[in-house]
C-alpha positions, -999 to 999 in steps of 0.1 A, spaced: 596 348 273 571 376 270 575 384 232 571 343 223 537 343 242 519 361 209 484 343 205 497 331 164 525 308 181 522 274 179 535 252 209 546 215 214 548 193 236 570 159 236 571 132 262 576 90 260 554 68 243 562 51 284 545 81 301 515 81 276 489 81 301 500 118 318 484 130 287 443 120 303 444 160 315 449 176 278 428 148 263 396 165 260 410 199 244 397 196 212 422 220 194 451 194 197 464 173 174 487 140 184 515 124 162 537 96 170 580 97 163 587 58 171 592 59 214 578 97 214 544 113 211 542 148 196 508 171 208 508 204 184 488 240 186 492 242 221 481 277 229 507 299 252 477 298 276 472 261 280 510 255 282 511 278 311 478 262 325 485 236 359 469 203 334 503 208 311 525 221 341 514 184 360 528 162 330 564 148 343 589 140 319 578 167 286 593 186 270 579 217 252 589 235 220 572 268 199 572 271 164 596 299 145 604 299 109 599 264 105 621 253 135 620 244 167 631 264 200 626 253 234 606 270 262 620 299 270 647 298 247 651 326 216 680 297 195 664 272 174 667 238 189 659 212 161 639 212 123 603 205 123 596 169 121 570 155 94 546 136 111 510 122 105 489 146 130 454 132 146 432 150 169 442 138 201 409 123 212 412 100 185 446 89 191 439 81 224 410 65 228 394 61 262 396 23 266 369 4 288 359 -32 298 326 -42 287 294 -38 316 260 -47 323 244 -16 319 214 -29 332 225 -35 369 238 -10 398 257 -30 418 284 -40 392 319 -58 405 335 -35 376 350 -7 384 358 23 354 386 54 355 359 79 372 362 80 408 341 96 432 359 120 457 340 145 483 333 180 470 332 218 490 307 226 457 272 230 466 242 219 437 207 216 433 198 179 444 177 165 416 171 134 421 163 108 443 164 72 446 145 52 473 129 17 472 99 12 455 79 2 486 91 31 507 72 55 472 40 30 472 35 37 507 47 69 506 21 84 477 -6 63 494 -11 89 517 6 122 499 -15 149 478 -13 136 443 -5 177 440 30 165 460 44 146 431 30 159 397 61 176 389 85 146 393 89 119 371 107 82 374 117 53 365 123 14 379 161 7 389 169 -28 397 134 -44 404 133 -29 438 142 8 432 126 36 417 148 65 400 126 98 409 140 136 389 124 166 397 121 191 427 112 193 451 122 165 467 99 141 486 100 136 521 110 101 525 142 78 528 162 77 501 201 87 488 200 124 469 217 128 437 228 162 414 230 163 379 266 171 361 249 167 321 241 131 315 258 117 351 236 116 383 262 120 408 257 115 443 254 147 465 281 157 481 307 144 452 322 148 424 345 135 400 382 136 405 391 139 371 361 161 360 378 165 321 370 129 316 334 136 317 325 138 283 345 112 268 328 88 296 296 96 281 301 94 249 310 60 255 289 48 281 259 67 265 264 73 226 234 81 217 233 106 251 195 87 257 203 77 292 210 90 326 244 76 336 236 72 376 272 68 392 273 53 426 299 58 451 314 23 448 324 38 410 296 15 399 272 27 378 234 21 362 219 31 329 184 52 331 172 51 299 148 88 292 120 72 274 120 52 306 110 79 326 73 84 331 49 109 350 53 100 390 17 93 405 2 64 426 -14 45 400 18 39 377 38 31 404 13 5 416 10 -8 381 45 -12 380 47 -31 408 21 -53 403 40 -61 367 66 -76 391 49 -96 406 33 -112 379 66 -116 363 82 -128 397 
C-alpha cells in the first residue's frame, strides 16, 4: 500500500448514520469535511497520516476508501471499488455539533453532568491556581507580607470561595488547580477525551472571557476575567463585608 500513501491522495471514510458518535475522535480535525448518503455518513480529505493514526484505527464498523481517477478503491486495494458519489460536503465540526443541556454557569456544585470527564494523569504541570474559602484568605493575609500576594490575583466563587491565579502558591488549605487554555483543571487530572477541549469551550465560553473551572464531580463554574482583581487584604475584606450587607 506504499505507492497509494502519496501526500495528494484523498481518503474516505464510511460508517452508519447508527455508529455516528465513534466519529467524537476525528471531530476536531478541521481539514474534514462530512456528507450524509441516507443511513451512511461520508468524512473526505482524510490524509494517509490520519487514516493510519490510532483516533481512525478505534472507529468500529468503517470503512475506508482513496480517491483515483474519479473512483473509489478500498484500503489496500489497487481495483476500483465503486464511482464517486455526489454529495453536499460540510466541515465536520458543523455537521456534528457538540450538543449540551443548558447550566447555571453561575454555581459549582451543579447536579448536571457534560461529555468531559476527569480521569487521573502521570503528566506533571505548573499548579496555577488555587481555591480555598474566603475566611481561610481573610485570615490568612491578616498576618502575611502584603509582598506574599502582590503577584496573584482572584476572584469570589460561590459566596464562600475565592478563585486565586498566580504563583507562587500561598501556604494555606485549599484544592490546587493547572491550566489546560481556558479550563482550570484540577491537579493531578486531565481530560479523557482531551480533543473535545476546544469545542467545550467554544460553547461553554464563546466569547473565551471566562475561566472554565472543572471540578472532579464533571461539574463546572464560570470565572469570568474582568472578575478577577489584584489579591491584597483590603479587597478581600471589602468583598466580604459586601456579603454581609447583602446577606
Amino acid at each position: 500500500m506504499a505507492k497509494h500513501a502519496a501526500n495528494d491522495l484523498v481518503y474516505y471514510l464510511v460508517i452508519d448514520e447508527a455508529h455516528r458518535d465513534d466519529l467524537a475522535a476525528i471531530r476536531p480535525w478541521q481539514n474534514l469535511k462530512l456528507a450524509y448518503d441516507q443511513a451512511q455518513i461520508w468524512v473526505k480529505d482524510l490524509s494517509y497520516v490520519q487514516v493510519e493514526s490510532p483516533e481512525v484505527k478505534c472507529i468500529p464498523y468503517k470503512t475506508l476508501y482513496y480517491e483515483s481517477e474519479g473512483k473509489l478503491c478500498l484500503l489496500n486495494s489497487l481495483l476500483p471499488d465503486r464511482r464517486l458519489p455526489s454529495l453536499l460536503w460540510t466541515p465536520i465540526e458543523r455537521a456534528l455539533p457538540v450538543k449540551l443541556p443548558s447550566f447555571n454557569h453561575n454555581y459549582f456544585g451543579l447536579a448536571q453532568k457534560v461529555a468531559l470527564q476527569l480521569t487521573a494523569s502521570e503528566a506533571e504541570h505548573e499548579a496555577e491556581v488555587m481555591i480555598t474559602r474566603l475566611d481561610t484568605l481573610e485570615a490568612y493575609l491578616g498576618t502575611a507580607s502584603a509582598v506574599r500576594s502582590g503577584p496573584l490575583s482572584w476572584a469570589l466563587l460561590n459566596h464562600d470561595k475565592a478563585f486565586i491565579a498566580g504563583t507562587p502558591m500561598l501556604p494555606v488549605d485549599g484544592e490546587v488547580y493547572w491550566r489546560k487554555g481556558h479550563f482550570i483543571i484540577p491537579a493531578g487530572y486531565e481530560f479523557e477525551l482531551d480533543m473535545l477541549c476546544p469545542a467545550m469551550d467554544d460553547l461553554l465560553n464563546p466569547d473565551h472571557d471566562s475561566w472554565i473551572v472543572w471540578n472532579r464531580d464533571n461539574t463546572y463554574a464560570l470565572v469570568a476575567k474582568d472578575d478577577m482583581q489584584p489579591l491584597s487584604l483590603g479587597s478581600v475584606r471589602a468583598t466580604t463585608q459586601q456579603l454581609i450587607s447583602t446577606s
